[in-house]
C-alpha positions as CSV (number, residue, x, y, z in Angstrom):
1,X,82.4,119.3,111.9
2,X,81.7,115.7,112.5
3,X,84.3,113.4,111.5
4,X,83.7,111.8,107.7
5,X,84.8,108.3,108.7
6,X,84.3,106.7,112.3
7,X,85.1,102.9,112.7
8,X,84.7,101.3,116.3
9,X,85.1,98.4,116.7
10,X,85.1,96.5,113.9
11,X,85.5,92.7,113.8
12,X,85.9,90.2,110.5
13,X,86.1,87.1,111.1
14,X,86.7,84.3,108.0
15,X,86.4,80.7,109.8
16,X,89.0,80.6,112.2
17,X,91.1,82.9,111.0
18,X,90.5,87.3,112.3
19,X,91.0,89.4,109.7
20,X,89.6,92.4,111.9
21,X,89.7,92.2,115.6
22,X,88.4,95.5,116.6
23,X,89.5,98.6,114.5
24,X,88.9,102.0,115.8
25,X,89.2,105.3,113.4
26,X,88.3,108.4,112.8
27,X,88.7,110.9,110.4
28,X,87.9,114.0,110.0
29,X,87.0,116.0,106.6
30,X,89.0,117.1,104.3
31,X,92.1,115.1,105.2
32,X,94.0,112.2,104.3
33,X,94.3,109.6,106.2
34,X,96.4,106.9,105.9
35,X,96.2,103.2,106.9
36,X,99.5,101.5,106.6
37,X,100.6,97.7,107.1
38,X,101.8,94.5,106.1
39,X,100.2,92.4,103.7
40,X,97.9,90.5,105.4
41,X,97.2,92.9,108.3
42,X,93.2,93.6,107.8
43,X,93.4,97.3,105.4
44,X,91.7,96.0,102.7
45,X,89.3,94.5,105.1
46,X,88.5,97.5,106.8
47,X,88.6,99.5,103.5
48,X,85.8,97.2,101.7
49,X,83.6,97.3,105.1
50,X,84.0,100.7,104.9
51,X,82.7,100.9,101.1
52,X,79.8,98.8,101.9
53,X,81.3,95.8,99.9
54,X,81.9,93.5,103.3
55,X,79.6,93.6,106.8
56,X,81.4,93.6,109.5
57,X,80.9,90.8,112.2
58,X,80.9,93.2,115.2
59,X,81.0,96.9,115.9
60,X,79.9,99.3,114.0
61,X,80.7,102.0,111.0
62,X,79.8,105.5,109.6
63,X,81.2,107.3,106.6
64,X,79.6,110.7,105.6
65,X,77.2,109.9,108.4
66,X,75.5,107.0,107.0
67,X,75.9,103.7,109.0
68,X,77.8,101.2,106.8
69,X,75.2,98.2,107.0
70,X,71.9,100.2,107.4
71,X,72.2,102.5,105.4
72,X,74.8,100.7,102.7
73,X,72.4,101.7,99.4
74,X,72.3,105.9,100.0
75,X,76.0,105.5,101.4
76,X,77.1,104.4,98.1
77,X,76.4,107.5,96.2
78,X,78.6,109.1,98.9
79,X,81.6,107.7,98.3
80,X,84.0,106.9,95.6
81,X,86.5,104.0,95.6
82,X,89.8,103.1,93.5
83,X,91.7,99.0,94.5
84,X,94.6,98.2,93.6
85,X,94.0,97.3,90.5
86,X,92.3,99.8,87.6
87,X,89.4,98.6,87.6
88,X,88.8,99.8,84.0
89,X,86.7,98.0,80.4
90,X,90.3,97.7,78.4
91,X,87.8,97.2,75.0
92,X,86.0,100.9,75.9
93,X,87.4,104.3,75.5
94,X,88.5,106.1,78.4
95,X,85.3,108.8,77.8
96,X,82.9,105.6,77.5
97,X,84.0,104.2,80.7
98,X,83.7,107.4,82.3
99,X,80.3,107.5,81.0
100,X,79.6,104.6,81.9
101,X,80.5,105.3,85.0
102,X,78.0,108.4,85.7
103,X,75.1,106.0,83.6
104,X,75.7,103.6,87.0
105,X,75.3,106.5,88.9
106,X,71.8,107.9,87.5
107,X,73.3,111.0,86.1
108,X,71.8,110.6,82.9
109,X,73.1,110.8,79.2
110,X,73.8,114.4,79.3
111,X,75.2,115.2,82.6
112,X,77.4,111.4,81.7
113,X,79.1,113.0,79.0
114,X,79.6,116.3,80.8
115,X,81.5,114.5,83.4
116,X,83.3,112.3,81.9
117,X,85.0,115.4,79.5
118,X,85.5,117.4,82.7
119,X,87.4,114.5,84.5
120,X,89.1,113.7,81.2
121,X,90.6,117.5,81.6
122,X,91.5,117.3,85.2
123,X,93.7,114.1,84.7
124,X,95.3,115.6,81.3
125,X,93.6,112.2,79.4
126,X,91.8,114.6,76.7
127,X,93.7,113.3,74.1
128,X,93.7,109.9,75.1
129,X,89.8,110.2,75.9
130,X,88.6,108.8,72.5
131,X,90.8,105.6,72.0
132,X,90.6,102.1,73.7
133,X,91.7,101.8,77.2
134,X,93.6,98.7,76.0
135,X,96.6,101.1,74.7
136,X,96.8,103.0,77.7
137,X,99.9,102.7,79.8
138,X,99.4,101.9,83.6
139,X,99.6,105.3,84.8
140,X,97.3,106.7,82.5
141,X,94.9,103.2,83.4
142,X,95.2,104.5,87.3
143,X,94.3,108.3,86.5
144,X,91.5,106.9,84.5
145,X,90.4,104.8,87.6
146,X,90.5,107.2,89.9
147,X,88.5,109.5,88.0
148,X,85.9,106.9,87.5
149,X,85.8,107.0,91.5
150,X,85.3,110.8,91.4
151,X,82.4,111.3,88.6
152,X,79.7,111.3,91.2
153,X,82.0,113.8,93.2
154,X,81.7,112.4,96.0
155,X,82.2,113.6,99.3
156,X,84.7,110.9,100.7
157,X,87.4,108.8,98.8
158,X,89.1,105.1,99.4
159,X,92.1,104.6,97.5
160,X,93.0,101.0,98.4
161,X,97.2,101.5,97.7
162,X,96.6,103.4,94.3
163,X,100.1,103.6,92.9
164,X,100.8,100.2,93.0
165,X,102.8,99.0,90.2
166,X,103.2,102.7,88.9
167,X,106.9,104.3,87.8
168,X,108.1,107.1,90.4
169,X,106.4,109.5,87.6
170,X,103.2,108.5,87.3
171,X,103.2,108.0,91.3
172,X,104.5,111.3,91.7
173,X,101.7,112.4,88.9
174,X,98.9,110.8,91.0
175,X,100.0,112.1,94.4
176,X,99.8,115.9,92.9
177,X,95.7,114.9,92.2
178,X,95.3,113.3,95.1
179,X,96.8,116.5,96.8
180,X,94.4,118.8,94.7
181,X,91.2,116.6,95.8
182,X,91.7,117.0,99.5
183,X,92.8,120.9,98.9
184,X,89.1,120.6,97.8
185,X,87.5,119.5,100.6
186,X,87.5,116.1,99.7
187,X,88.4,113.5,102.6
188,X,90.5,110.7,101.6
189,X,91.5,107.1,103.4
190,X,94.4,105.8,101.3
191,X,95.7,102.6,102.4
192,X,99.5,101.9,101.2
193,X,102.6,99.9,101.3
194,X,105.1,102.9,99.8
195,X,105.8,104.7,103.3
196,X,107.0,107.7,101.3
197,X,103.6,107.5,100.0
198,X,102.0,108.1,103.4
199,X,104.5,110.6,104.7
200,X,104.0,113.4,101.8
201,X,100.4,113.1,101.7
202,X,98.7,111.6,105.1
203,X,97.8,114.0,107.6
204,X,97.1,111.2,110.0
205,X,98.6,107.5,109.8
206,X,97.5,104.4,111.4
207,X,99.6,101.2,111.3
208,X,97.3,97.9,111.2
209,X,99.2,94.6,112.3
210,X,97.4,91.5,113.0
211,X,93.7,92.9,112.5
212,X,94.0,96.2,114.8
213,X,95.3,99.4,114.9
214,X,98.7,99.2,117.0
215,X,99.8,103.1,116.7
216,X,98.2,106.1,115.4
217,X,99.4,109.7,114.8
218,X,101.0,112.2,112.1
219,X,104.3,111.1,110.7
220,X,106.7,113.5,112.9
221,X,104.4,112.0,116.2
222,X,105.5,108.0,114.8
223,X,108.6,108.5,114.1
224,X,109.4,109.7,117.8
225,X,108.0,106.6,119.2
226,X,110.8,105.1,117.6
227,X,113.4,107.9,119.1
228,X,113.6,110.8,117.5
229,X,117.2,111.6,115.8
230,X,119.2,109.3,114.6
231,X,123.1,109.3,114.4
232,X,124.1,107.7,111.3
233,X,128.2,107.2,110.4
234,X,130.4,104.9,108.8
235,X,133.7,103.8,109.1
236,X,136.5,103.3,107.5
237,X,137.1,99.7,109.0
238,X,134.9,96.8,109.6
239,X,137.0,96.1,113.0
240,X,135.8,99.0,114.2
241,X,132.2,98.4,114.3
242,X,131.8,97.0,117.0
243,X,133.9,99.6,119.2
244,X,131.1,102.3,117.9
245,X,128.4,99.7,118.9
246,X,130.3,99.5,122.5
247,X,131.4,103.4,122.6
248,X,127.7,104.7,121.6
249,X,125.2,102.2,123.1
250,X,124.9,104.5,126.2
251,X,123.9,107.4,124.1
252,X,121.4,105.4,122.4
253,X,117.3,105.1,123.1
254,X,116.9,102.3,121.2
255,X,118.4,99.5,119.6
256,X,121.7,100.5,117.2
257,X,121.7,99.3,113.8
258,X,124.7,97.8,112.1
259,X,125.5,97.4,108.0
260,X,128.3,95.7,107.9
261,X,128.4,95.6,103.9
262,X,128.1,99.2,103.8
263,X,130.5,99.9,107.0
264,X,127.4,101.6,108.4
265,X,126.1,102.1,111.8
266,X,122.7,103.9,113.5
267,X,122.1,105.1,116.6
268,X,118.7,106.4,117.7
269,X,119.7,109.3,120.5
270,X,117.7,112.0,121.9
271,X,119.8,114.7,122.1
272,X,119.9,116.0,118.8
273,X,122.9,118.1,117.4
274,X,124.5,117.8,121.0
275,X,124.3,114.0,120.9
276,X,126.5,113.9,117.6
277,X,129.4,116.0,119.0
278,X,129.1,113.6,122.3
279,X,129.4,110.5,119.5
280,X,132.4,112.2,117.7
281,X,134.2,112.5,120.5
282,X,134.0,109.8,122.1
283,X,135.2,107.9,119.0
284,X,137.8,110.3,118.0
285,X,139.3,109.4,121.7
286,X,138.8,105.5,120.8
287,X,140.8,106.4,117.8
288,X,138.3,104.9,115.2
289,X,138.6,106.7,111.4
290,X,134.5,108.2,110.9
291,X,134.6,108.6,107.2
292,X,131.2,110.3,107.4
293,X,128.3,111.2,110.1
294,X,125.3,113.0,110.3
295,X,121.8,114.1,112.4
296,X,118.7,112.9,110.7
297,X,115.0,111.9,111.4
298,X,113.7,108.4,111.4
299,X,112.4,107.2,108.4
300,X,108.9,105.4,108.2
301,X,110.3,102.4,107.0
302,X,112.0,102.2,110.3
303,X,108.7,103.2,112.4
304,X,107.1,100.2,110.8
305,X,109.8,97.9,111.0
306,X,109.9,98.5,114.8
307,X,106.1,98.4,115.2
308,X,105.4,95.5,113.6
309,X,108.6,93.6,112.9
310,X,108.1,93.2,109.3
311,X,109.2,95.0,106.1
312,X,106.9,97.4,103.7
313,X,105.3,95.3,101.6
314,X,106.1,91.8,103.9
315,X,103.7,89.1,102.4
316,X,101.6,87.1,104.6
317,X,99.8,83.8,103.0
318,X,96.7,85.3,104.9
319,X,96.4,88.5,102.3
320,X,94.2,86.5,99.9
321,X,91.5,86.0,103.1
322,X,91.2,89.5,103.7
């Protein structure tokens, strides 16, 4: 099958200042796929190109294989989209602005109220479904969104970082539909600052810094970029930290990390299980206490940290120009 979302190319530009400077992606159906970055770094950009909202200044675009620009006006019944914020009428009830919703939509009265009941069901907002939005709490407020976004059923989804602002409950609530949609057939760009966001549900990741894609693969395939295993331990002494630094440096593949508050100290090796005994031994001989140690994978907060030097969630003044 063709891929659902192809980008190549793209270029924004707002004055002087490039918001885009040549995006490549592709998707392909029925997958999610996630577009990761700091603040600032061109994912809403690309995501409101992508929905038609924004033309691009160069390259080109095709979602559900309609062209972005000339073919914007049949592409929108195509797609569905949820920003960051809910995007809901606080003084109408959740049904109305589902109903609404499907009225914008040209799916008539009837087949309106159909929808909205059935979407109402699939979020678990039936009892909610006949009072004001404006009592809703912020996770019920996203679910409604995001079924708003889904009452034309479309064939491809943006979700421009959906759980924003949400408890770990209603995130973990939202990830479960979002899981359900693309089990569906439904394809899905999600663009995201909470990296465990990305890892559970994206198929595919691409990390955006300064307005173009910088690395690109699953999770497991970005995390060994940044060296596979890591080594963590700490110690029982803040004197001995840097003998591990000295002791383990030549086992590592990449820089070693060092928490001095927390006694703590990571080493990014290649040799796996073997590479720990090595590290154990060698300290054991240097006579430094190891109150703990173990063997574990890279974390995406650490793949973005080393690929684009910032934090998750890092804000850049340029955010409110892209």
């Amino acid at each position: 099958m063709p891929p659902a979302i192809v980008a190549e190319g793209l270029v924004k530009r707002y004055g002087d200042v490039v918001a885009l400077d040549g995006i490549d992606l592709s998707v392909p159906q029925g997958t999610v796929f996630g577009l990761l970055g700091p603040n600032g770094a061109g994912k809403t950009t690309t995501v409101r190109i992508l929905t038609t909202l924004l033309k691009p200044d160069g390259g080109h675009a095709t979602v559900a294989g309609l062209d972005v620009v000339a073919d914007a006006q049949r592409l929108r019944s195509h797609i569905g989209a949820s920003g960051q914020y809910a995007a809901v009428d606080e003084h109408l009830t959740g049904a109305e602005n589902l109903e609404m919703v499907g009225r914008l939509y040209h799916l008539g009265t009837k087949r309106s109220k159909q929808r909205a009941r059935e979407l109402l069901d699939r979020f678990d907002l039936t009892e909610a479904g006949d009072r004001q939005v404006q009592g809703y709490s912020g996770g019920m407020r996203r679910r409604l969104d995001l079924a708003g976004a889904l009452v034309a059923d479309p064939p491809v989804l943006f979700l421009d970082e959906p759980t924003t602002g949400l408890d770990p409950r209603a995130r973990v609530s939202l990830w479960e539909v979002i899981a359900d949609l693309v089990a569906g057939g439904t394809t899905v760009l999600l663009t995201t600052q909470y990296l465990e966001e990305a890892d559970r549900l994206a198929d595919r990741i691409a990390v955006v810094d300064h307005g173009g894609v910088i690395a690109l693969g699953t999770a497991n395939e970005l995390k060994d970029q940044v060296g596979g295993d890591r080594i963590e331990l700490s110690v029982t002494s803040a004197a001995d930290l840097e003998t591990v630094r000295r002791v383990l440096a030549p086992l590592a593949v990449a820089e070693v990390w060092t928490d001095p508050t927390a006694l703590r100290v990571t080493i990014p090796v290649a040799g796996g299980a073997a590479s720990l005994t090595t590290a154990l031994g060698r300290l054991a001989a240097e006579g430094v206490a190891v109150r703990d140690a173990g063997l574990r994978r890279p974390t995406l907060d650490e793949v973005f940290l080393s690929l684009t030097g910032h934090q998750a969630g890092t804000h850049d003044t340029k955010e409110t120009v892209r």
